[in-house]
C-alpha positions in Angstrom: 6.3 -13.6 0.7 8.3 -16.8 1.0 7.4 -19.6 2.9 4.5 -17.8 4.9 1.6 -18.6 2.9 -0.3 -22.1 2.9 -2.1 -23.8 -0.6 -5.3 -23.0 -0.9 -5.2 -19.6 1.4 -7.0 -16.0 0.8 -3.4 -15.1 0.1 -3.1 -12.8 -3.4 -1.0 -14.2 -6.6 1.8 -12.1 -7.2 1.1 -9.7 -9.7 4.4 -8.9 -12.2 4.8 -5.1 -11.8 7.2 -3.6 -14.3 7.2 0.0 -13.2 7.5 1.6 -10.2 4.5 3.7 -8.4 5.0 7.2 -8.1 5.0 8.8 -4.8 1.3 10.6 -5.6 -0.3 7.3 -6.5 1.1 5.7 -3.9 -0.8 8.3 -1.6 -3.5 7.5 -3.6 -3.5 3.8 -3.0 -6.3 2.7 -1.0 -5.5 -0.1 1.3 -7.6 -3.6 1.7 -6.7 -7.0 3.1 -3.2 -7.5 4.6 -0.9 -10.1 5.1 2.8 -10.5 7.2 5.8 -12.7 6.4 9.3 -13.1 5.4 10.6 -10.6 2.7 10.2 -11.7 -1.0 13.1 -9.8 -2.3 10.6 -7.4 -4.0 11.4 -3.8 -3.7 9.8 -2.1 -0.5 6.9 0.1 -2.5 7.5 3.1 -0.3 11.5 3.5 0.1 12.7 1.3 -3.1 15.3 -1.1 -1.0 14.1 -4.8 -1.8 13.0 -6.9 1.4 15.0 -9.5 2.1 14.1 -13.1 3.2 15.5 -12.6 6.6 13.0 -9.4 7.1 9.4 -9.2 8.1 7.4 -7.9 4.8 3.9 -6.7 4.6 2.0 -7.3 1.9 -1.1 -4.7 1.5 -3.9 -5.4 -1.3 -4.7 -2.0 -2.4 -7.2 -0.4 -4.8 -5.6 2.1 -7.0 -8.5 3.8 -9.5 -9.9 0.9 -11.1 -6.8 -1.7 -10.3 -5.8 -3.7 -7.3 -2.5 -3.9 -6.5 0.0 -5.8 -3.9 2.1 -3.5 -2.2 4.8 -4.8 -0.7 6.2 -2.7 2.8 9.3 -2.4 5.5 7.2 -2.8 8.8 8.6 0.8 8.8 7.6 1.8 6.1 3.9 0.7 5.9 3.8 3.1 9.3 5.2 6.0 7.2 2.9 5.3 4.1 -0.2 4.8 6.7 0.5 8.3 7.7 1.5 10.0 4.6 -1.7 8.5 2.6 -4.6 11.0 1.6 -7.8 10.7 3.3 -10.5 8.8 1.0 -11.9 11.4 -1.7 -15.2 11.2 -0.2 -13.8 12.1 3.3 -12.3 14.9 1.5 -14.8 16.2 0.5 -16.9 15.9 3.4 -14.1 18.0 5.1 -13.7 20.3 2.2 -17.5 21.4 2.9 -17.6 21.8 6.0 -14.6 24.3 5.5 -16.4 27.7 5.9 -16.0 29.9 3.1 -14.3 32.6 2.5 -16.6 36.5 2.0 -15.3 38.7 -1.0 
């Protein structure tokens, strides 16, 4: 983000990411610390069109397998990924056995 962070804040480095995250990691991602500002120009991680300076940007630190990442969001779009995300693996599975099973 440009212009909205101070020296010396919690604020992450930007990280040089060559390729783009596929939709299923993206789900995948598992979101930490958050920040808001003016667009960077980096490409929205969820619908591809860059965030421009004159657009509010969020900038989500995310854990993705054994990597943390900076994800950079739309306000829009950071609601659509929210909902579209897959529950935590250990949620799943805590859902997955409660399911009751099925008798043969």
């Amino acid at each position: 983000m440009s212009g909205s962070q101070l020296a010396g804040s919690d604020a992450p480095e930007p990280e040089q990411r060559s390729a783009r995250l596929p939709v299923a990691a993206l789900r995948g991602a598992v979101p930490g610390r958050m920040w808001g500002g003016n667009g960077c120009g980096a490409p929205c991680d969820f619908c591809r069109v860059p965030v421009s300076p004159d657009e509010i940007e969020y900038e989500v630190e995310a854990r993705l397998e054994a990597e943390t990442l900076i994800l950079h969001f739309h306000p829009r779009c950071y609601d659509a990924w929210r909902t579209s995300r897959e529950p935590p693996a250990d949620l799943r599975e805590a859902q997955q056995s409660r399911e009751p099973t099925s008798a043969k």
